[in-house]
N, C-alpha and C positions, 0 to 999 in steps of 0.2 A: 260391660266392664269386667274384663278378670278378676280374679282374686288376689295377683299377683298386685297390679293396680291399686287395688282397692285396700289390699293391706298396706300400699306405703303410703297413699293418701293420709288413711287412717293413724299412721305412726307421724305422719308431717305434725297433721292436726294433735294429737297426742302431746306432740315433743311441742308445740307454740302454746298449748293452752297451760304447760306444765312451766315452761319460762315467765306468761303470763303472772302466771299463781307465783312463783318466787318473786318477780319483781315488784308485783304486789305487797306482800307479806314484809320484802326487805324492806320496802320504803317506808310500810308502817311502824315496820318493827327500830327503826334508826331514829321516824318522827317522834315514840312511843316515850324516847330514851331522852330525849331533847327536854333539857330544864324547860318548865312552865312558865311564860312571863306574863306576867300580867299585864290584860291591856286597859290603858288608860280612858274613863271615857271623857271625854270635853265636853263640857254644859257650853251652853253660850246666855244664859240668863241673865250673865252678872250685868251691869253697865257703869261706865264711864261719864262722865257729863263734868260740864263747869257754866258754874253764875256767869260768867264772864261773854261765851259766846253759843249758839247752838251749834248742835252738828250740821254739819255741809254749810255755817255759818260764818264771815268776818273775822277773824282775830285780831281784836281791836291792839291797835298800833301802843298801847302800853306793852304789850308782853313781847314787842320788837326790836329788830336794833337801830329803828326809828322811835322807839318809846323809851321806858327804864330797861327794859332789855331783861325784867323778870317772867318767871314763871307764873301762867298765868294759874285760880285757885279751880282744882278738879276735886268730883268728888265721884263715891264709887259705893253703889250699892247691889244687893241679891250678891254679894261677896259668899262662896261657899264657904259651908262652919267647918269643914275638914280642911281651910286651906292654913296653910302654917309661913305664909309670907308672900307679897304680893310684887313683881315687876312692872315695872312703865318702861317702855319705849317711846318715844316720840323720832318722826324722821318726816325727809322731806323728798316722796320717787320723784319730784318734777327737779331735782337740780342736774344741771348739767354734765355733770362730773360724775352721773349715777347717785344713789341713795345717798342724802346728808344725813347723820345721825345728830340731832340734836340734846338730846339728854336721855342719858340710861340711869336707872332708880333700880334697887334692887332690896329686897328684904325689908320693905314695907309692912309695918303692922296693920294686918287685913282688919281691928278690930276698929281702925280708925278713921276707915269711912271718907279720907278725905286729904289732901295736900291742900295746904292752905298758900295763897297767893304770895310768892317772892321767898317762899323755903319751902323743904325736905323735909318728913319728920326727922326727929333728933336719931332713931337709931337706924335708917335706913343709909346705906351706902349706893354713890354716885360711878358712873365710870367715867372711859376719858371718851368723849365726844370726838366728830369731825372736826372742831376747830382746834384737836389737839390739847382740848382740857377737861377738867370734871367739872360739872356744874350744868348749868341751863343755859342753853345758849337759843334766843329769839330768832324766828323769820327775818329774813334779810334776803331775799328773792334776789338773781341779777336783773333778772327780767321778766315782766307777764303777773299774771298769779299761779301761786304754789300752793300743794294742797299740805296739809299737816298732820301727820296722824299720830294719835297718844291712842298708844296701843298697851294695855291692861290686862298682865297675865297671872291667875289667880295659882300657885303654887303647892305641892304636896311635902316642901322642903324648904329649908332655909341655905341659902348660898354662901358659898365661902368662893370670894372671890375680891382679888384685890382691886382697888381704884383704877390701876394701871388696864382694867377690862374692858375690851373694845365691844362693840354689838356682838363679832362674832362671837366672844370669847362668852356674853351672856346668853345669846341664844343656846348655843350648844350647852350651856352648864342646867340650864331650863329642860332641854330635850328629856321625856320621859316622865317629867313632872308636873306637868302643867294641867290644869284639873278644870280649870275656865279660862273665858277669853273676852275683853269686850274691846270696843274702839269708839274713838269720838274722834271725826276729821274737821278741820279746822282751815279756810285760805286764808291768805293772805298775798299781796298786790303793794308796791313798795309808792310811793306819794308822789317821791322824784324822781 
């Protein structure tokens, strides 16, 4: 090889490894500059449960809209001591129509360990479900059995959000805070 060669080789490699080295340095130096956010870690210790049914258990036909059509009683413990207010979802993937949302709960006092059968504690707020209302609304399958799940999200905040709040509007007001998670599934199979 010449020298002639050999020198622009040498200046190729020179001029890649020194873009290299910039495009390095910029990407750190922009990452460097980027607010720090904190990532959240999700425990999964906490659990959900109720007297009423086991998981992957029956939901006996009281807490249906073949029964009183109340909420049946959940309780919830290994509650983390940093959370500052607790969510319930409950929803149903097997309806036709895609997800039913049957009752959203929000700002739960984590220190109470419990919903008691046919109400809400007193300072938690309800949103508006798929049947277009606030409240608890029962299994009512069209067809087959359905699965249910009361899903239990242990919070870093308290929410400010109106009645008028749909799943989505919960979820997303949850995103970033959520500090545990438990779930209890529930079917349910309609008589007639």
């Amino acid at each position: 090889m010449n020298s002639k060669k050999f020198m622009a080789i040498s200046i190729i490699i020179l001029a890649l490894a020194l873009l290299i080295g910039i495009a390095w340095w910029s990407y750190h130096l922009i990452d460097d500059n980027e607010p720090a956010t904190e990532q959240k870690v999700i425990t999964t210790n906490m659990k959900i449960s109720s007297p009423a049914f086991a998981h992957n258990g029956v939901i006996p036909a009281k807490y249906t809209c073949e029964g009183e059509d109340i909420n049946p009683p959940l309780e919830f413990s290994d509650v983390p001591n940093n959370a500052r207010s607790l969510s319930l979802i409950v929803d149903d993937p097997d309806a036709p129509a895609g997800t039913w949302v049957h009752w959203l709960v929000w700002n739960i006092d984590p220190s109470l360990g419990r919903i008691s059968e046919g109400q809400r504690n007193s300072d938690s707020l309800e949103g508006t479900t798929s049947f277009g209302r606030t409240g608890y609304g029962g299994p009512c399958p069209p067809s087959g059995t359905h699965r249910y799940f009361f899903k239990l999200y242990a919070l870093d905040t308290i929410l400010n959000l109106p009645t008028s709040a749909s799943n989505q509007d919960l979820e997303k007001a949850m995103q970033g805070h959520i500090i545990s998670q438990a779930e209890l599934m529930g079917t349910y199979k309609k008589s007639k």
